[in-house]
VOGU-3710 file (C-alpha; in Angstrom, 3 decimals, decimal comma):
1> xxxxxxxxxx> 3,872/-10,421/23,920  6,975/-12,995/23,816  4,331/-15,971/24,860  2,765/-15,599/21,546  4,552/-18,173/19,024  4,115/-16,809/16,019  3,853/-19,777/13,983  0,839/-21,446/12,290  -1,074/-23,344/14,743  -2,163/-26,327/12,381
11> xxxxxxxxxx> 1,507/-26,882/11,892  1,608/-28,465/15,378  -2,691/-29,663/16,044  -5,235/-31,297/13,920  -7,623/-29,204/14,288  -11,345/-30,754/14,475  -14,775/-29,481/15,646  -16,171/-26,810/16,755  -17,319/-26,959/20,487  -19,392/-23,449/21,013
21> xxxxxxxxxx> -18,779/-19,765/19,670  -18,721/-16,087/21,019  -19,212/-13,045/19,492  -15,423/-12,678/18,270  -14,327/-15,977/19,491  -14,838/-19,510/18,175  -13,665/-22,721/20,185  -12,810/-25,944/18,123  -11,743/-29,517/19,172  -8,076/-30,076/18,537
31> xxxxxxxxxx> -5,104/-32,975/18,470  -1,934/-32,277/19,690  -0,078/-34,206/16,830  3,578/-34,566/19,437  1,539/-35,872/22,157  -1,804/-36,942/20,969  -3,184/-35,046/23,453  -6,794/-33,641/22,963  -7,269/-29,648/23,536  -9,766/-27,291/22,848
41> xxxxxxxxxx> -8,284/-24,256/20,567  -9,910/-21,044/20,941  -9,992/-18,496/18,079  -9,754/-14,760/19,007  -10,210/-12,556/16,229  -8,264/-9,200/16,858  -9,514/-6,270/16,380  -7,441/-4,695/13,182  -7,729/-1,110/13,734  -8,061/1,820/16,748
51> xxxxxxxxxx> -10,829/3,005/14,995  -12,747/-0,791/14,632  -14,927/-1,954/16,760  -14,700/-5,752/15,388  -12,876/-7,944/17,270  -10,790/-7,502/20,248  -8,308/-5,163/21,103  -4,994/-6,902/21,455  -4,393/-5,735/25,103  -7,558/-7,649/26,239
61> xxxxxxxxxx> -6,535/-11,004/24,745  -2,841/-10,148/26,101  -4,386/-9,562/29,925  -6,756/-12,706/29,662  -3,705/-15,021/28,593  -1,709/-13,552/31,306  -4,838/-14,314/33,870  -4,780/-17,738/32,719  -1,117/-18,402/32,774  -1,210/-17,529/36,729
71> xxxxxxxxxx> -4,124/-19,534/37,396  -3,625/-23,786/38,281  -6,480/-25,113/39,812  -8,734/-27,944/39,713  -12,196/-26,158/38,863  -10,605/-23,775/36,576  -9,922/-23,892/32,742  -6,093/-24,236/32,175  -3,918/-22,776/29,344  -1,207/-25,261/26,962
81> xxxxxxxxxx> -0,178/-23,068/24,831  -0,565/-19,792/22,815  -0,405/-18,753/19,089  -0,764/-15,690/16,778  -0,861/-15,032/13,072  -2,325/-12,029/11,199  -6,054/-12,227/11,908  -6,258/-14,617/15,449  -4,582/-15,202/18,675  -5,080/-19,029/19,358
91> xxxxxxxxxx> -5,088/-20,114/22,724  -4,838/-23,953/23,423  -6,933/-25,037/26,570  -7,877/-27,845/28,619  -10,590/-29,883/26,907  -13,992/-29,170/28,882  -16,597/-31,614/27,510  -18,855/-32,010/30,065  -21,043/-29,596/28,621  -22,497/-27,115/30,702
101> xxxxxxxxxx> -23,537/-27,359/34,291  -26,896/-26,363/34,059  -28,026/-28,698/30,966  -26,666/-31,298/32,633  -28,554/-30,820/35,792  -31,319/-29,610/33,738  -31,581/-33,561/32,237  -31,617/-35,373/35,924  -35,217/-36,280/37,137  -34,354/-34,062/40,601
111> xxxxxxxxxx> -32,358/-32,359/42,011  -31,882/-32,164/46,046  -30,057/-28,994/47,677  -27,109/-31,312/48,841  -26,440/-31,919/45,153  -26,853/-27,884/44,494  -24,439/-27,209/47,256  -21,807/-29,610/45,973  -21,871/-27,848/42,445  -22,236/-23,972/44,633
121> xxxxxxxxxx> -18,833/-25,425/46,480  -16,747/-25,741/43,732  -17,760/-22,641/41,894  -16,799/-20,897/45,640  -13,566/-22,884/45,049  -12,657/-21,971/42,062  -13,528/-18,183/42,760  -11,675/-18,267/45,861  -8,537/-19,167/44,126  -9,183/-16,030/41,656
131> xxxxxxxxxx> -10,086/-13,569/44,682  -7,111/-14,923/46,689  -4,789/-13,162/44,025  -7,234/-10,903/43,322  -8,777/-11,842/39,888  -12,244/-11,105/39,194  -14,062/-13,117/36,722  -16,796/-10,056/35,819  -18,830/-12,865/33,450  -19,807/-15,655/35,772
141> xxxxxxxxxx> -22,915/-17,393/34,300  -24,211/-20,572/33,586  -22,487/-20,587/30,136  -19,139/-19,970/31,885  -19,660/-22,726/34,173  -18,667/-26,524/32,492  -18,086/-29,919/33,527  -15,132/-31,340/32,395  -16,608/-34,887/32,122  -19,930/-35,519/33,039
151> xxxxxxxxxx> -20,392/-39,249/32,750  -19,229/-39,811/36,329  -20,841/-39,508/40,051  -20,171/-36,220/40,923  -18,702/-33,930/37,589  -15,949/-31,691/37,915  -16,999/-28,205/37,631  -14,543/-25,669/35,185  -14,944/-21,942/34,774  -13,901/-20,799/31,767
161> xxxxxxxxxx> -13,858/-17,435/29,530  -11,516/-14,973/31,379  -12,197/-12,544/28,375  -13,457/-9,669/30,955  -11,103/-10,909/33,830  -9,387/-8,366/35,277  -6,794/-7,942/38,485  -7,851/-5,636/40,878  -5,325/-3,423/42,139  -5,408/-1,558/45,796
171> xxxxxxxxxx> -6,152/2,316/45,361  -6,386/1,794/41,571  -10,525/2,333/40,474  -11,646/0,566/38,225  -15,031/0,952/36,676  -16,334/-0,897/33,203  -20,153/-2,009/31,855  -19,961/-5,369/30,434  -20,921/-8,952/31,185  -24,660/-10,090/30,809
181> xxxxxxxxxx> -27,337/-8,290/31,693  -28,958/-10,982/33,861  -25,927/-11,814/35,975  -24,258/-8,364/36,358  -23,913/-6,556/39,643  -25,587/-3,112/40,457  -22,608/-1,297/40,634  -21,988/-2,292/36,793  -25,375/-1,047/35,820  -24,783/2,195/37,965
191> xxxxxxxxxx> -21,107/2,694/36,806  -19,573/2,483/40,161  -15,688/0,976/41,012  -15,926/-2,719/40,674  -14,525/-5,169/42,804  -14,501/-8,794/43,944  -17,922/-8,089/44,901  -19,407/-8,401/41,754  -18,713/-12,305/41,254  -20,614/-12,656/44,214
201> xxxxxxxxxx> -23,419/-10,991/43,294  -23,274/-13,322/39,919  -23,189/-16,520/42,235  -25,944/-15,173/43,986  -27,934/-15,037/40,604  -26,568/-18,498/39,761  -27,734/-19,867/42,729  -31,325/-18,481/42,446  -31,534/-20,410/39,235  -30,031/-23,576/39,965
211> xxxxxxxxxx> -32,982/-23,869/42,880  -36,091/-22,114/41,209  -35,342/-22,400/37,380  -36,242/-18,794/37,737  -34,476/-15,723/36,585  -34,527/-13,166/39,710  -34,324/-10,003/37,667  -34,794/-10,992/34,463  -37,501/-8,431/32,837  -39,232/-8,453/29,412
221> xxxxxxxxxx> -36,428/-5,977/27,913  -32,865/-5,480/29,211  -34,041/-2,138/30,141  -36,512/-3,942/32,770  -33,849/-6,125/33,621  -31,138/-3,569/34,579  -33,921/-1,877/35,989  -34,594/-4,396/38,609  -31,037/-5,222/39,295  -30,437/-1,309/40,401
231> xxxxxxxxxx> -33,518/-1,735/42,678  -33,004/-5,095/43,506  -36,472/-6,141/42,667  -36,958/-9,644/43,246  -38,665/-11,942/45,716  -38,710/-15,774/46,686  -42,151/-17,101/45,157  -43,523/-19,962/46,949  -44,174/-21,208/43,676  -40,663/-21,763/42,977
241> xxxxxxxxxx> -38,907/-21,544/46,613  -42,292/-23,458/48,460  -39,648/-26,097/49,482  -36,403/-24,707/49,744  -34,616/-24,379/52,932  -34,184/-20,697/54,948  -30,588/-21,376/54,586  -30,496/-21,863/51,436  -32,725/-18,272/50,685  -30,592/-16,597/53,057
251> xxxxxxxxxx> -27,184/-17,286/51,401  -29,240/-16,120/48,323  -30,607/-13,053/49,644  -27,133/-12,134/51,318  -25,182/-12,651/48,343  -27,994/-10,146/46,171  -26,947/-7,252/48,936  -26,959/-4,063/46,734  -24,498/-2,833/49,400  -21,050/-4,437/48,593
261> xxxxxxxxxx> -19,790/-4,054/52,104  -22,611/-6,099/53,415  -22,254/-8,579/50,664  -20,886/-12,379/50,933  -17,367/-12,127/50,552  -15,984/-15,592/49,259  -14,975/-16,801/52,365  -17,905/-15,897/54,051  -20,031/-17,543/51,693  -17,341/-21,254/51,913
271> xxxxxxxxxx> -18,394/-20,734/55,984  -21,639/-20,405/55,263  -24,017/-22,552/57,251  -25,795/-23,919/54,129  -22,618/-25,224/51,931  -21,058/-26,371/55,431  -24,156/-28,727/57,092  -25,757/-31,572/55,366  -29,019/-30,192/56,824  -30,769/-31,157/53,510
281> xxxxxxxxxx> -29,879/-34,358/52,517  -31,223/-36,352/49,771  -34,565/-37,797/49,861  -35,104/-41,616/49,979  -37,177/-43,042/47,273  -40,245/-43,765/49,875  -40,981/-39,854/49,890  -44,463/-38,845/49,128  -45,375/-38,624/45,242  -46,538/-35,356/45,656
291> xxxxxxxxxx> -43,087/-34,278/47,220  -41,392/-35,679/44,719  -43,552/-34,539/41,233  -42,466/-30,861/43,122  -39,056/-31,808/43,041  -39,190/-32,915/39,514  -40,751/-29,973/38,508  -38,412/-27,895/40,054  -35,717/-29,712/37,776  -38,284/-29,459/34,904
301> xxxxxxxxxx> -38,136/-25,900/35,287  -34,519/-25,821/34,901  -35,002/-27,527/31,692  -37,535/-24,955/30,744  -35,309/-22,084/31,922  -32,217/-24,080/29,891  -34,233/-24,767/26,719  -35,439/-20,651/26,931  -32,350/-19,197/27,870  -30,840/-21,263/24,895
311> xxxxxxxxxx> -33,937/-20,368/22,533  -34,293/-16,754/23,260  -30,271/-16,739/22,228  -29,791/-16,346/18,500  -27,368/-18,610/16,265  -24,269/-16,434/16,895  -22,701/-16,644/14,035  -20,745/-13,198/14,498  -17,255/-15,390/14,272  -18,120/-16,701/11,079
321> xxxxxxxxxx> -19,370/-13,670/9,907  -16,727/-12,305/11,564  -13,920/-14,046/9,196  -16,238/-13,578/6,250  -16,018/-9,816/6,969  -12,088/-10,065/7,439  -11,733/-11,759/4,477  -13,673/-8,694/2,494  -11,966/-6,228/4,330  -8,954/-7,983/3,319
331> xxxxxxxxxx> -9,816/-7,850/-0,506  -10,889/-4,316/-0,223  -7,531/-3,693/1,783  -5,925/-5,345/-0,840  -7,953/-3,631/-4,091  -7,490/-0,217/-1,566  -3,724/-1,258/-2,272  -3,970/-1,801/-5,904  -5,635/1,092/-6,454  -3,294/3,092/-4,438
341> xxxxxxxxxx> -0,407/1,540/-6,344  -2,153/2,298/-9,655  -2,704/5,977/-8,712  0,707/6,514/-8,022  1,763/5,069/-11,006  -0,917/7,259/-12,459  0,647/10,244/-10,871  4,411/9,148/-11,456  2,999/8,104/-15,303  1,623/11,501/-15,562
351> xxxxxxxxxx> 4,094/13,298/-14,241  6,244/11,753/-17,165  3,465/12,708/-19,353  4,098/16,461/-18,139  7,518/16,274/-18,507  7,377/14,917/-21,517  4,774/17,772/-23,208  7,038/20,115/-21,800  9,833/18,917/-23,599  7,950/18,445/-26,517
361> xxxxxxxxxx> 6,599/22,288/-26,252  10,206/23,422/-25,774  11,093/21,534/-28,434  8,142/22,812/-30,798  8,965/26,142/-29,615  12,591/25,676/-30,594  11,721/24,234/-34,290  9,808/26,626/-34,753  11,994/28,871/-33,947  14,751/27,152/-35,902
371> xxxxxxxxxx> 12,516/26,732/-38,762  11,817/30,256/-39,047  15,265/31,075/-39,188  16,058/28,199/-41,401  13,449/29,370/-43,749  14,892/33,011/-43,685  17,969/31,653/-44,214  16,839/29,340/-47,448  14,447/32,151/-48,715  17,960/34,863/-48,369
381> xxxxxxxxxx> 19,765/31,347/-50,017  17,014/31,512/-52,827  17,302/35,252/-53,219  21,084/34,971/-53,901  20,797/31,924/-55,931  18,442/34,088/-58,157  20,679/36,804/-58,178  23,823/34,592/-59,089  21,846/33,065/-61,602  21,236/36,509/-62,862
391> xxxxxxxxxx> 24,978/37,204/-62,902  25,347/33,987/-64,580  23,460/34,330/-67,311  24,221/38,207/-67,617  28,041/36,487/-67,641  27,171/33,696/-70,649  25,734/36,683/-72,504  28,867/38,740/-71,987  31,250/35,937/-72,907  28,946/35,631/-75,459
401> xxxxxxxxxx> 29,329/38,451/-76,622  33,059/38,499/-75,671  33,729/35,643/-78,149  31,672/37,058/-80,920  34,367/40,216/-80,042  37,177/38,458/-80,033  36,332/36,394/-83,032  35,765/39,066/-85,087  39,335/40,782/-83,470  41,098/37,511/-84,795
411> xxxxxxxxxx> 39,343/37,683/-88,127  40,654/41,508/-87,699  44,201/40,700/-86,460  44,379/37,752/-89,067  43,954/40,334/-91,840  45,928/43,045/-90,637  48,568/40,136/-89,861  48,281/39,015/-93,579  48,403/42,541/-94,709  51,636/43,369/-92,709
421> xxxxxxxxxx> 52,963/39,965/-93,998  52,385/41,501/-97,213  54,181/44,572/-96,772  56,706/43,309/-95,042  57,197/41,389/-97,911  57,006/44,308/-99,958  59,141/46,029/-97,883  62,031/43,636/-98,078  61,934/43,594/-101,862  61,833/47,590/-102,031
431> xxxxxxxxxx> 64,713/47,145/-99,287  66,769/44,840/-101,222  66,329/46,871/-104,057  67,837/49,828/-102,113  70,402/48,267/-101,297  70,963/46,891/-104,443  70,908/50,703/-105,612  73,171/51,919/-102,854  75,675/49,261/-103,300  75,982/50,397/-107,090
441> xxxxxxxxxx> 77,221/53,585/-106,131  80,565/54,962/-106,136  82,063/54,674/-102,169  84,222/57,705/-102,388  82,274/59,546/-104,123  81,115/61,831/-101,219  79,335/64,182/-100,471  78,651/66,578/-103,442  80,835/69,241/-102,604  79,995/68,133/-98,888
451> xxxxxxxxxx> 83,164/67,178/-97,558  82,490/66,352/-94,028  78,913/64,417/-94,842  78,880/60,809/-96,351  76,064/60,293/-98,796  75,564/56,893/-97,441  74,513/58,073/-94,022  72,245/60,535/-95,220  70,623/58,477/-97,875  70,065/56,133/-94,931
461> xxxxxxxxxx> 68,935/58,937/-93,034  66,284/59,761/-95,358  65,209/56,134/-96,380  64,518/55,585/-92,436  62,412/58,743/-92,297  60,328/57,703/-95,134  59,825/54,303/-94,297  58,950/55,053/-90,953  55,817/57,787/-92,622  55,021/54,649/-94,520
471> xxxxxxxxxx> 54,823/52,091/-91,515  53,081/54,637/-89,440  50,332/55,059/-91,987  49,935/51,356/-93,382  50,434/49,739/-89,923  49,942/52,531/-87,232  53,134/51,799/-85,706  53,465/48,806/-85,092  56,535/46,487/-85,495  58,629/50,234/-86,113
481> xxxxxxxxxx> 61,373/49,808/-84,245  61,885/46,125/-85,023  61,927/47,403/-88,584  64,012/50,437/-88,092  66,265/47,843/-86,223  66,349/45,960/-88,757  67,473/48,678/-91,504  70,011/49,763/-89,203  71,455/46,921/-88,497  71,937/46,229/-92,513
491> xxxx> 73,067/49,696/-93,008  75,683/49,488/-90,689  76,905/46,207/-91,837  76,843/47,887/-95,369
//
């Protein structure tokens, strides 16, 4: 609802204290701190949940602030102002300080019926104005019904609490049990449509009251009670009604009418004879003393009827336990919250946790994998290691060997190369001595009878042959033809 400021309601009243209580509603003094204005502030818890059934349902406060925002008039409870925050709706009302009616008629030493019928007058008054646009209060009772000062002649009356006010609509039916036993109308306790009717029924009840200081159905149980409202058992004792007027026990008796069509309607009961005529008027102080003890006690059993209706009420503390309940729902809402975040940071943490052991098993798996093959690979690496260590060392022993070989073929080749140093050298001086024997020999001396031959040539001839036998068997060829090379060459330059 727009009307509803949301904004914190001691930011704009000094709140003081508190004036009365309901069973989800507490109702504390305020200061308007703009205009210094005094206010009372009523606290509506709301109900927080469809499923609850603590507090009240944000609909109902919206149609009782909308019932009081079309309602101006003197002997009704007026709205300021309206506020919400997260666990209230906070409407600011007319200060009613009077106390209520009954208490304060309860403390007056009499009461006449001109008196009764000047209170009775402006509750019609204020009721008319509801029925005139079709309101029905549905919880008129002496609780609901306040002075709003009482230290003057003739108090103002105020009704207030529209909680169960509702706007009756033509050819819409509308049926509902609520309101207090004592004061309801039959067709509430017999779940019929509801009407206008029923506030009359409650004034009727009222009324009864404010003369005897009697309850007219009020039983030992509620069950007795609503039990005598659906038969409309009740009567006018003498004890209680030995001096009121006929008129004043008929409007009574026609505003109890079971039958709503034969009922008081609220104009009928503003033209009735007994709130029109001053028939009764207030008795001089000269009256008997018997007449008047009566009349006190009549008063004194309002007081009685105040002080039990009061007494028999328990200390309703449901607001405050109300907003000590809130509160732990609150923490639990809040711990409900915490826990909810923790278990989803549970779940997110151990879905990581997953995540992470499956990596770590893929991973395991894959080491192990790779570590299988690694050690196949480094026990084949070992393996051929071995094996070219074995070559190795089979290779040292065979250049080993190879060395020892080839030291004892240098010691080999050294001597042979000493021994063909040797012979060459043995062979030059044999040579040289040839020589020296061929060059002593005639040159034309021929061929010995051999004309066509030299003896040179063939003595060559036959030196190469036999030195070639020789090198063949001392040196097993080797160095031949540099040798015969050699011999040639010299013979030929000889």
């Amino acid at each position: 609802m727009d009307l509803f400021k949301q904004q914190n309601v001691e930011d704009f009243y000094d709140i003081g204290d508190e004036l009365g209580s309901g069973q989800f509603a507490i109702v504390k003094q305020c200061r308007e701190r703009s205009s210094g204005l005094e206010y009372a502030a009523k606290f509506i818890k709301k109900r927080q949940s469809m499923a609850s059934s603590r507090g009240v349902r944000r609909e109902e406060i919206e149609r009782e602030v909308t019932i009081l925002q079309q309602i101006q008039h003197p002997n009704i409870v007026t709205l300021h102002d309206v506020y919400e925050n997260r666990t209230d709706v906070v409407l600011i009302l007319e200060l009613v300080s009077g106390g209520e009616l009954f208490d304060f008629l309860a403390q007056k030493e009499s009461l006449s019926e001109e008196e009764a019928t000047q209170f009775i007058k402006q509750i019609l008054e204020g009721v008319n104005y509801l029925h005139t646009r079709k309101i029905a209060h549905f919880d008129l009772k002496p609780e609901n019904i306040m002075l709003l000062e009482k230290n003057v002649a003739l108090p103002r009356i105020k009704l207030i609490d529209f909680g169960l006010a509702h706007t009756i609509e033509a050819g819409v039916e509308f049926k509902n049990i609520f309101g207090t036993p004592e004061f309801v109308a039959p067709e509430i306790v017999n779940y019929e449509p509801l009407g206008l009717e029923a506030d009359m029924w409650s004034i009727g009840v009222i009324t009864y009251i404010l003369l005897s200081g009697a309850s007219p159905f009020l039983g030992e149980t509620k069950q007795d009670t609503l039990r005598n409202i659906s038969a409309v058992n009740y009567e006018f004792d003498e004890e209680f009604f030995g001096h009121t007027s006929d008129l004043a026990k008929k409007f009574i008796s026609q505003l109890l009418e079971k039958d709503k069509r034969k009922r008081l309607s609220i104009q009928d009961a503003l033209s009735h004879p007994w709130i029109k005529s001053n028939e009764l008027r207030e008795e001089n102080k000269a009256t008997e003393p018997k007449r008047r003890e009566r009349r006190q006690l009549k008063t004194k059993r309002l007081r009685e009827y105040t002080i039990k209706s009061h007494s028999s009420m328990p200390p309703n503390n449901t607001y405050v336990n109300f907003e000590r309940f809130a509160q732990v729902v609150e923490d639990i809402d809040q711990m409900e919250s915490s826990f909810s975040s923790l278990a989803e940071a549970h779940d997110s943490l151990q879905e990581d946790i997953d995540a992470l052991v499956s990596i770590y098993n893929e991973k395991e798996a894959w080491y192990k994998e790779e570590s299988e093959a690694v050690r196949h690979e480094l026990s084949q690496i070992r393996y051929e290691f071995r094996k070219v260590e074995a070559s190795k060392r089979t290779l040292q022993d065979d250049m080993q060997t190879f060395s020892c070989s080839l030291a004892a073929v240098s010691e080999r080749f050294q001597e042979r190369q000493d021994h063909f140093d040797a012979l060459r050298l043995e062979l030059s001086n044999e040579l040289q001595w040839v020589q020296e024997v061929v060059g002593s020999l005639p040159v034309d001396g021929g061929g010995g009878g051999y004309p066509s031959c030299s003896f040179t040539t063939v003595f060559n001839n036959d030196v190469n042959e036999a030195l070639k036998e020789l090198l063949n068997r001392s040196c097993g060829g080797e160095l031949l033809s540099g040798i015969n090379l050699d011999f040639t060459e010299t013979g030929q330059q000889r």
